[in-house]
N, C-alpha and C positions, 0 to 999 in steps of 0.2 A: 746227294748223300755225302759226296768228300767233302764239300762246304759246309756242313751240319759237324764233319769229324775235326775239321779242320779248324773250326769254330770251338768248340767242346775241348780242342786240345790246348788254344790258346789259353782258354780260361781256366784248363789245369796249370799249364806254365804260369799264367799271371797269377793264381791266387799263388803256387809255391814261392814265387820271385818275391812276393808282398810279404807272404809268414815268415820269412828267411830273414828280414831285415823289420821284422816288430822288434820289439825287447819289453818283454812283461816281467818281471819278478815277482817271487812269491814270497814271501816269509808266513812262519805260521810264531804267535807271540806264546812266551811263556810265563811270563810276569808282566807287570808294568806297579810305576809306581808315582805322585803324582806331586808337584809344589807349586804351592798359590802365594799371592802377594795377600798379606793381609791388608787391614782398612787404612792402613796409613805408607803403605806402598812398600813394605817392606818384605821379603820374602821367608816364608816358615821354614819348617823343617819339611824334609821329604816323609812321603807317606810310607807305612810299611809295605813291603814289596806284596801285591796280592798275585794269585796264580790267575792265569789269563788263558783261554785257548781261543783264540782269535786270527782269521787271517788278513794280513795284508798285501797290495798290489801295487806294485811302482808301473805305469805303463809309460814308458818313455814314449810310444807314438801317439799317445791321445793327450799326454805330458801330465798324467794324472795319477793322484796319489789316493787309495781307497782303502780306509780299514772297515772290516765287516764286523764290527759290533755291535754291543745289540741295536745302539740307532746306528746306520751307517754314517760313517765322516768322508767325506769328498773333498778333496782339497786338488786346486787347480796349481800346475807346476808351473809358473810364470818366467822363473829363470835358471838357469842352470852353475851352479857355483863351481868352480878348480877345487880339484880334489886337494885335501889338506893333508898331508903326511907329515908324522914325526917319529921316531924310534917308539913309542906306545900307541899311537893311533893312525889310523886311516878316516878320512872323515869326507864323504859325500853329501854336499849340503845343498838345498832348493829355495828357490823365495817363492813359496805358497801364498795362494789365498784362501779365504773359505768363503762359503756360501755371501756372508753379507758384507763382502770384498776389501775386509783387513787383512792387510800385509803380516806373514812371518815365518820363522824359518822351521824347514822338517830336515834333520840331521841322520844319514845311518853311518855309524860310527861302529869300525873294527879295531879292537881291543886286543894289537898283536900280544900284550905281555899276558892276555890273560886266555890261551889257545885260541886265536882269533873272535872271541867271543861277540857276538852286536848284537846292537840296540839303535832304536829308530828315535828319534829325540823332535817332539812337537811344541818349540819354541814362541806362546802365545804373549799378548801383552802383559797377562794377570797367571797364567797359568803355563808351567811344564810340564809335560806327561813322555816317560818315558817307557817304553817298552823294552823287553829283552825280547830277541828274534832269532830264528832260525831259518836256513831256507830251505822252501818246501823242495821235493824231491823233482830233480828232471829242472832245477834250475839253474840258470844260468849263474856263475861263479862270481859275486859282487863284492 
């Protein structure tokens, strides 16, 4: 019976020692808005801002980047970029893949001149899509 407690206790201390050091973030989106290259490679105009209610997950231990849209997007974190700071922004940037393992960059970017405001930036070969983000509640401070 104490080896069955004894056991049962380890595996309380192992999962909390493991939860302690995940790092999942949530954002929930409020817009996004979107820029394609047209047929001769050059890039349009941005789309008009549409309202979004959408969530997203950074899971820094699985290294994985997930928005829950209507199709979901998966995008695998391959590298981890230095933070970019200037007197207007803060800028944590990734080198993603996606499913059919094209390289490029997912950016969340904080907007100190404009009340810390961010947006998540999905930096494709042909296409930008940027989200405006928030973060969900009980999250960690990014």
């Amino acid at each position: 019976m104490k080896s069955i407690k004894n056991l049962l206790l380890f595996f309380f201390y192992a999962t909390c020692i493991q939860q302690s050091y995940c790092q999942v973030y949530k954002f929930k989106t409020t817009g996004f808005s979107v820029l394609e290259r047209n047929d001769k490679g050059n890039w349009g105009k941005w789309s008009d801002l549409q309202d979004a209610s959408i969530v997203i997950t950074l899971d820094t231990t699985k290294n994985r980047i997930v928005i829950y849209s209507q199709e979901i997007q998966l995008y695998e974190i391959m590298n981890y970029e230095k933070v970019q700071e200037n007197e207007n922004d803060e800028i944590y940037s990734f080198q993603c893949r996606n499913d059919d393992g094209e390289p490029f960059v997912i950016s969340i970017i904080k907007r100190k001149n404009q009340e810390n405001r961010k947006q998540l930036y999905i930096n494709q070969k042909n296409v930008i899509v940027v989200y405006n983000i928030v973060n969900l509640i009980g999250n960690n401070e990014r």
